[in-house]
C-alpha positions as CSV (number, residue, x, y, z in Angstrom):
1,X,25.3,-25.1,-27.5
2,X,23.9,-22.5,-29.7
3,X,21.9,-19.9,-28.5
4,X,18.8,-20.6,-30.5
5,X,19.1,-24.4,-29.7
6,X,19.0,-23.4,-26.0
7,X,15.9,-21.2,-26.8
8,X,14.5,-23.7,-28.7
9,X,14.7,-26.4,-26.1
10,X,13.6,-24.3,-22.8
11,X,10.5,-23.5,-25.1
12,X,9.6,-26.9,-26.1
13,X,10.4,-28.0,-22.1
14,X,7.8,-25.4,-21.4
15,X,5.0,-26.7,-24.0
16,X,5.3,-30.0,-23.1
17,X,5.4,-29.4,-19.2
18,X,8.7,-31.1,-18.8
19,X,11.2,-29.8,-16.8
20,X,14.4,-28.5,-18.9
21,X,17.0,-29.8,-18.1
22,X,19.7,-28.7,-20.6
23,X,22.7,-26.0,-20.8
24,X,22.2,-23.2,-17.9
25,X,21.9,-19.4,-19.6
26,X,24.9,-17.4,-17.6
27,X,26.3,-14.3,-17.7
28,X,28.3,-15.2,-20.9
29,X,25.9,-16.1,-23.1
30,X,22.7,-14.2,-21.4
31,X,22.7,-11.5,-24.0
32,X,22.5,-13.8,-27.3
33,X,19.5,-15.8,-25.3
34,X,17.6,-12.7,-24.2
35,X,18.1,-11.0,-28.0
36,X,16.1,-14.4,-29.4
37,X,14.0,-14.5,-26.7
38,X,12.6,-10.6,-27.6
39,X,13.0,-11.0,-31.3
40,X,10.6,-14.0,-31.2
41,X,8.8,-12.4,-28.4
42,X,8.4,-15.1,-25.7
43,X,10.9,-13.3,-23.1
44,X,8.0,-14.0,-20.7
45,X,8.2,-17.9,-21.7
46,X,11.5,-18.5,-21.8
47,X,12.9,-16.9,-18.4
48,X,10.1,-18.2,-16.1
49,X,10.8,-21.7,-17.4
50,X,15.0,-21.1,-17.0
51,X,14.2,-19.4,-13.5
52,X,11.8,-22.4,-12.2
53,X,13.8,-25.2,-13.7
54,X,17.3,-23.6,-11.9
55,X,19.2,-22.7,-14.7
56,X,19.3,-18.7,-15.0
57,X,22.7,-18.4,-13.6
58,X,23.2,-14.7,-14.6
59,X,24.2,-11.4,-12.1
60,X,21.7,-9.2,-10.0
61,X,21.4,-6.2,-12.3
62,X,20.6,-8.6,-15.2
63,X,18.1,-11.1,-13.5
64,X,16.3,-7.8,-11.7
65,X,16.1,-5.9,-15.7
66,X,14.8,-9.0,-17.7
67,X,12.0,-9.7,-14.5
68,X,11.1,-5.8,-14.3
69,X,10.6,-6.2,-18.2
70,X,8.8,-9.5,-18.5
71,X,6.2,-8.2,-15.6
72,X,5.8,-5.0,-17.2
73,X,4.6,-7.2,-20.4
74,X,2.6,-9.4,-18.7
75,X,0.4,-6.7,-16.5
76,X,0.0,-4.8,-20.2
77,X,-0.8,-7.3,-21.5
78,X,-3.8,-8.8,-18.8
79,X,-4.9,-5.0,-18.9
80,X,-5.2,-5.1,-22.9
81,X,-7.4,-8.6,-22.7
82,X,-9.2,-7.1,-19.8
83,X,-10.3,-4.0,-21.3
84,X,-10.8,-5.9,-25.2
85,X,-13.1,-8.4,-23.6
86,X,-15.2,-5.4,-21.9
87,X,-15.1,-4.4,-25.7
88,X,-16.2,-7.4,-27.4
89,X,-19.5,-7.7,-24.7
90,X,-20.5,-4.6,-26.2
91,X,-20.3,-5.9,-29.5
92,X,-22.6,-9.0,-28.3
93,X,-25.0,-6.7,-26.2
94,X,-25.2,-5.1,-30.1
95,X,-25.8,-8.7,-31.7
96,X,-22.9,-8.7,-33.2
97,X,-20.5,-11.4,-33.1
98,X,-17.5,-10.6,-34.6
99,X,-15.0,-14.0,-35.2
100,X,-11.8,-13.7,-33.3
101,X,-8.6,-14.6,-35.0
102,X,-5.0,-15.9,-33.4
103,X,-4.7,-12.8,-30.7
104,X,-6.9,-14.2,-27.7
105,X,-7.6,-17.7,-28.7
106,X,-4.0,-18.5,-29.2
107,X,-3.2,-17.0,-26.1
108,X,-5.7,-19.0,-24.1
109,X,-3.9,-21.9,-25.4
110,X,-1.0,-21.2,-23.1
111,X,-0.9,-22.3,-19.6
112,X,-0.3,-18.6,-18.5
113,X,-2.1,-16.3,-21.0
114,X,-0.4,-13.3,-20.3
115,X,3.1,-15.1,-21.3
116,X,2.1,-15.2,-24.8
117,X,2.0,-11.1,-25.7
118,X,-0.2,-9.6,-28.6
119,X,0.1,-6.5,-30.1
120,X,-3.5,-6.4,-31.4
121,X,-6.9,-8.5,-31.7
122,X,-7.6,-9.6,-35.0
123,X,-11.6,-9.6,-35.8
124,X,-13.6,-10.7,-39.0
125,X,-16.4,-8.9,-39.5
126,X,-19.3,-9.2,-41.9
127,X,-19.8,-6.4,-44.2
128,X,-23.0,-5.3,-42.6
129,X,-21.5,-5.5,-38.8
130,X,-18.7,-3.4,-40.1
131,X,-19.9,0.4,-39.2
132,X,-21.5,-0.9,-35.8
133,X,-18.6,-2.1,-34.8
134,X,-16.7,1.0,-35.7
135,X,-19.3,3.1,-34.3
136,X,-18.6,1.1,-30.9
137,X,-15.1,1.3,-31.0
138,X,-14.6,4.6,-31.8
139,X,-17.7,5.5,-29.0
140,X,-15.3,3.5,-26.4
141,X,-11.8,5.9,-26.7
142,X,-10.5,4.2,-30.0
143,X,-9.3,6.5,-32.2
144,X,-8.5,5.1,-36.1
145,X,-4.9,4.7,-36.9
146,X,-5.2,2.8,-39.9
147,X,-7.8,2.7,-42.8
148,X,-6.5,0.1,-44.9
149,X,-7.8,-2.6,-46.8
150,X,-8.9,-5.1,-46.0
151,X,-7.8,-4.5,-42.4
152,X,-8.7,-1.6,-40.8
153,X,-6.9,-0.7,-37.4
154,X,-8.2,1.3,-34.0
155,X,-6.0,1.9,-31.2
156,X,-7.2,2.7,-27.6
157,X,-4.8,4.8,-24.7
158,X,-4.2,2.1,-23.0
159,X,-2.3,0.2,-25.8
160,X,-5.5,-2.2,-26.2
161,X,-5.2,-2.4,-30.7
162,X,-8.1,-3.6,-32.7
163,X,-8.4,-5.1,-36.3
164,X,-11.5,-5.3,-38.5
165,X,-11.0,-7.3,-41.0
166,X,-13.6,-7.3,-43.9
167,X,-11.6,-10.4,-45.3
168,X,-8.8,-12.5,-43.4
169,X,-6.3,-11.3,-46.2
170,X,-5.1,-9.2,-48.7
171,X,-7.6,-9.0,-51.9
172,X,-5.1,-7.8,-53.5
173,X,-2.3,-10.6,-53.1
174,X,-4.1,-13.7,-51.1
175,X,-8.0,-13.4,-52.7
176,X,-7.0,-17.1,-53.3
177,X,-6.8,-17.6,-49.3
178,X,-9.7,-15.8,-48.6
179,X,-11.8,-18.0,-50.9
180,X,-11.7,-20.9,-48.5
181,X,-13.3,-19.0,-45.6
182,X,-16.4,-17.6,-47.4
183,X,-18.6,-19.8,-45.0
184,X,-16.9,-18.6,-41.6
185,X,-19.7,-16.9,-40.7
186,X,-21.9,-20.1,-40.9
187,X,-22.3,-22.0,-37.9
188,X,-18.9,-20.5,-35.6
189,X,-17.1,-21.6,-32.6
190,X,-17.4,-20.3,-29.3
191,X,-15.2,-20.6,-26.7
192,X,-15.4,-18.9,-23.2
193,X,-12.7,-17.1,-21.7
194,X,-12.8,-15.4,-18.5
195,X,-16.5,-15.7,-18.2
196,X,-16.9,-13.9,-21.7
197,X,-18.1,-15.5,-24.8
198,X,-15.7,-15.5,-28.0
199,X,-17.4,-16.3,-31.2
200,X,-14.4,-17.7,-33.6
201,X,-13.9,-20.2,-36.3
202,X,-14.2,-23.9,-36.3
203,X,-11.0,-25.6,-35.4
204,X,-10.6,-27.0,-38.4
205,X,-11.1,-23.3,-40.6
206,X,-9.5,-21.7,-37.7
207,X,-6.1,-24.0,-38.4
208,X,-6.4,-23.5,-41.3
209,X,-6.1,-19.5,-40.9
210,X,-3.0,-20.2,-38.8
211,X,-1.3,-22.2,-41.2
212,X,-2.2,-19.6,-44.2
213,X,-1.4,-16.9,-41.8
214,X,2.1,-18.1,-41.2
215,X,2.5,-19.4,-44.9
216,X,1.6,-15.7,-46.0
217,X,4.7,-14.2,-43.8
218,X,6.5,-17.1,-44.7
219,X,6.4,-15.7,-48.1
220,X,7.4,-12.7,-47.0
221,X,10.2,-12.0,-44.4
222,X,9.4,-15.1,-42.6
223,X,7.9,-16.4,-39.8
224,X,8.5,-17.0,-36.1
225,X,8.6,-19.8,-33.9
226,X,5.7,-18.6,-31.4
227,X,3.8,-19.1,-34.6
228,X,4.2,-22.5,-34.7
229,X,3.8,-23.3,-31.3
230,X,0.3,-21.8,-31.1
231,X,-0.5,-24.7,-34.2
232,X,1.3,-27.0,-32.1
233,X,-1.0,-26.1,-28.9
234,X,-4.0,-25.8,-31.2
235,X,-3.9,-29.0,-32.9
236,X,-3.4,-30.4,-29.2
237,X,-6.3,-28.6,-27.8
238,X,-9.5,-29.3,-30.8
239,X,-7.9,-32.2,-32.7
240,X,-9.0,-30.8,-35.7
241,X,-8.9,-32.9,-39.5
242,X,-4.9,-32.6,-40.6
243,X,-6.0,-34.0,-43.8
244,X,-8.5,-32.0,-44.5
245,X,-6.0,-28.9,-43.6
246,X,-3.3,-30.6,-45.2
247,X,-5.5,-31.0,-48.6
248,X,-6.6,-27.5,-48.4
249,X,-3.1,-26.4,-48.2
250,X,-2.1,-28.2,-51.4
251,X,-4.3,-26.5,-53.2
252,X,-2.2,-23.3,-52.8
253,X,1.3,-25.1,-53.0
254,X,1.6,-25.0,-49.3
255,X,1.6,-28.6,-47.9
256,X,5.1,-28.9,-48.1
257,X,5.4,-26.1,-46.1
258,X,2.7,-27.7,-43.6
259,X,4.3,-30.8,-43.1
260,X,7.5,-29.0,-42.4
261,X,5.5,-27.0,-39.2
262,X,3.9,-30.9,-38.6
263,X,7.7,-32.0,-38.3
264,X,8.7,-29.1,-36.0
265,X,5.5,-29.4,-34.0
266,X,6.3,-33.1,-33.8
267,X,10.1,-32.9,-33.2
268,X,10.1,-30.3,-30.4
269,X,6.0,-29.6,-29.0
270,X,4.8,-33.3,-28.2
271,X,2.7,-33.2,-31.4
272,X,1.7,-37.5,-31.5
273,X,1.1,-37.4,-35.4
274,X,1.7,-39.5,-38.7
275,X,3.7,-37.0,-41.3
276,X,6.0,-37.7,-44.2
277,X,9.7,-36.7,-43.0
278,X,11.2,-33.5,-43.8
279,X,14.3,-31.6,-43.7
280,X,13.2,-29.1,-41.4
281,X,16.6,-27.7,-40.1
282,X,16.8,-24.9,-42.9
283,X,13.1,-23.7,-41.7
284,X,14.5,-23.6,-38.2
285,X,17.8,-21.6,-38.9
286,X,15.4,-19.3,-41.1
287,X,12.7,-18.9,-37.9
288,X,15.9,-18.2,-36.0
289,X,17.4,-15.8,-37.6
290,X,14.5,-13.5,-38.8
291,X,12.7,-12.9,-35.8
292,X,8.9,-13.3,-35.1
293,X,7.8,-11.8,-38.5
294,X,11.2,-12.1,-40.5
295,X,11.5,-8.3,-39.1
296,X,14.8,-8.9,-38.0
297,X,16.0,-5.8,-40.4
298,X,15.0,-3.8,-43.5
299,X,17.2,-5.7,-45.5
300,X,15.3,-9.1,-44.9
301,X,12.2,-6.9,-44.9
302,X,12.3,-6.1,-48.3
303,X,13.8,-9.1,-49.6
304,X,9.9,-10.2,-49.2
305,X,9.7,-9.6,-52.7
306,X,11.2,-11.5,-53.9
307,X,10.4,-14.4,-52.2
308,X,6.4,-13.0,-53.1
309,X,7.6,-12.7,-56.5
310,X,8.7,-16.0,-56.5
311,X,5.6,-17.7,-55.5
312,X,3.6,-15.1,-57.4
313,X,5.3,-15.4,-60.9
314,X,6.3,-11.6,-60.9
315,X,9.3,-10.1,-61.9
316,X,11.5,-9.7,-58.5
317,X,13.4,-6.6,-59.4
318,X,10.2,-4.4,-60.7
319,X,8.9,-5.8,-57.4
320,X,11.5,-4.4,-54.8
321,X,12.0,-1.1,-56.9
322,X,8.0,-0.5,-57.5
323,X,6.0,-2.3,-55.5
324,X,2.2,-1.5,-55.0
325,X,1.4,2.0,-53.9
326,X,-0.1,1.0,-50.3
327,X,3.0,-0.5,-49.6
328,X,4.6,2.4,-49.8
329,X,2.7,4.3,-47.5
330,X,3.8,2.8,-44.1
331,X,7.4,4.6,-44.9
332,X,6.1,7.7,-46.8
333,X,3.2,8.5,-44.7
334,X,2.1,11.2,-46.7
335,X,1.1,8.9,-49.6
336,X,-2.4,9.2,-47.4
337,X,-2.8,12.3,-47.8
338,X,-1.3,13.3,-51.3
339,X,-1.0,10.3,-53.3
340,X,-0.6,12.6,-56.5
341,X,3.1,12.3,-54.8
342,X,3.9,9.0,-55.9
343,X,6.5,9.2,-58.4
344,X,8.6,11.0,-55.5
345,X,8.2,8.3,-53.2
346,X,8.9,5.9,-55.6
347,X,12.4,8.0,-56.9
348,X,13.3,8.1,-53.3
349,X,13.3,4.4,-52.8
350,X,15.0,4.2,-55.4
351,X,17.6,6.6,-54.4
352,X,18.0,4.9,-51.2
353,X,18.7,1.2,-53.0
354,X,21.6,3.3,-54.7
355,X,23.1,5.2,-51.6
356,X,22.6,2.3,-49.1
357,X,23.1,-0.7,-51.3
358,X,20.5,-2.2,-49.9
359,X,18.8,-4.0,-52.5
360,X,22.2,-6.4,-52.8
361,X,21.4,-7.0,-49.4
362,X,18.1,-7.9,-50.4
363,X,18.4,-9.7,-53.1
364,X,20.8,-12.3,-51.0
365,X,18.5,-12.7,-48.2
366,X,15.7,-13.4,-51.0
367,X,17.4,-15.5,-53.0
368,X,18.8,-17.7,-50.1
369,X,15.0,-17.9,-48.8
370,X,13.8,-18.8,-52.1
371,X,16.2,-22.1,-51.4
372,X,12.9,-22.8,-48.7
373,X,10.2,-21.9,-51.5
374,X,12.3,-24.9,-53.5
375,X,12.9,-27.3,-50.5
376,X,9.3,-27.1,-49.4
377,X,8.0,-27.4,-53.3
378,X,6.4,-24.0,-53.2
379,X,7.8,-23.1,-56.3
């Protein structure tokens, strides 16, 4: 069996409680499984449920690495929830009540919380919450590490990451997305989680920011399959309205693309749902060999514009040769200071494409993912 169908079967065993029962992980193919397992990040997931269920038959030095490792992320991560939701009773001691996003409310979704790892909270905030909240974080040890737009990031010692969004996506690229949560702030969720109040969205706006949030990676470099089990666990959890999700995401080309996640969610995560059939196996090879995030390596990274390009109507290769300035600046960091600087950034790129043949690279892994844009009537 291949790897990723091994993966992809201990991890629907573990969502739907069932005991797996399938092909043991041994000392021949334990490296493949534990390189899928990391890039989609559920290492924690995946060998408890092989260790419980009696088939991790691999040797002493691997079995005692992979525990060490999956411990060490599970006690960061209970420290980084600890210490965020010592952070967040701040903000309500403030009256503020910022809406929490995926991070801890997907992760309370999973039978052990800590198994499911974040590397930040995501956080809407109003426009007139905005400075109080910065003014707590940065009076609590955070230190800014990212003034973007509209997401701007603070990062503690102890690894605890914070993001303040002033919209849930980029104004620049998804204002579209953002139009259909200009109501969050009326009438929220709440949800407790270790004793603490978490204001958050309603299920049904709140599945619909999971579905948009993958759909936006998916437009880029792809998406993972932890992404999809979160929906699968949500929709599970608050029964919200699929239709009314589903005809939300048609106004944006993206039902296709839901009722592919609706097939996955059925086919593998115990999802008991009605949904028009799909071809979903080229979605699953795609989740599969990307990564979490499609970050499997620069190449597939930047054949995210093309894909973008696609769905946005844009010219693909003025895209992956220029693309917008403040994309630039996570590689050339000092764009942030000198942006006068530019046109050398931009000439090395270029220059890079030319030496490293990259952007043929690119433009395969683009083109063949614009095959999914097709398949899933995106485009």
């Amino acid at each position: 069996m291949k790897a990723e169908n091994i993966v992809n079967a201990v991890l629907s065993s573990y969502i739907n409680n069932e005991n797996y029962d399938g092909e043991a992980v041994t000392s021949e193919n334990i490296a493949e499984i534990e390189k899928i397992s990391v890039l989609q990040r559920l290492s924690p997931v995946i060998f408890d449920q092989l260790y419980k269920c009696g088939k991790l038959d691999i040797g002493q030095n691997d079995y005692q690495r992979i525990k060490n490792d999956c411990i060490v992320q599970c006690m960061l991560q209970e420290k980084k929830t600890a210490f965020f939701l010592k952070i967040y009773k701040i903000f309500l001691e403030n009256g503020i009540k910022p809406l929490c996003v995926k991070g801890i409310i997907c992760r309370n979704l999973w039978r052990v919380p800590s198994y499911r790892t974040s590397c930040d909270e995501d956080m809407l905030v109003s426009a007139a919450d905005f400075p109080v909240c910065e003014k707590i974080l940065l009076e609590n040890g955070f230190i800014l590490v990212d003034n973007g737009n509209p997401v701007v990031s603070y990062e503690h010692k102890n690894g605890c990451r914070i993001e303040l969004h002033k919209s849930l996506f980029q104004t620049d690229k998804f204002d579209t997305f953002n139009s259909f949560f200009e109501n969050a702030f009326e009438n929220p969720d709440c949800v407790m989680i270790k004793g603490t109040e978490i204001y958050t969205l309603k299920p049904n706006l709140h599945l619909l920011y999971l579905v948009f949030h993958a759909f936006k990676h998916f437009l880029a470099a792809g998406i993972g399959i932890r992404q999809l089990s979160d929906i699968a666990l949500f929709i599970k959890k608050y029964t919200p309205d699929i239709d009314f999700v589903r005809e939300k995401c048609g106004e944006i080309s993206a039902d296709g693309f839901f009722d592919a996640i609706l097939n996955i969610c059925k086919e593998y995560f115990g999802l008991d749902i009605d949904v028009a059939t799909v071809d979903i196996q080229p979605l699953l090879d795609d989740i599969y060999s990307g990564g979490v995030y499609g970050g499997i390596d620069d190449e597939r990274h930047h054949s995210s514009h093309i894909t973008s390009s696609g769905y946005n109507k844009q010219n693909t290769i003025k895209n992956i040769l220029f693309p917008p300035l403040s994309h630039l600046k996570s590689k050339y960091t000092y764009l942030e200071k000198y942006p006068i600087l530019a046109p050398i950034a931009y000439i090395s790129r270029i220059l890079s494409y030319l030496i490293h043949g990259s952007s043929l690279t690119a433009l395969k892994y683009g083109n063949e993912r614009k095959k999914l844009l097709k398949l899933y009537k995106i485009i």
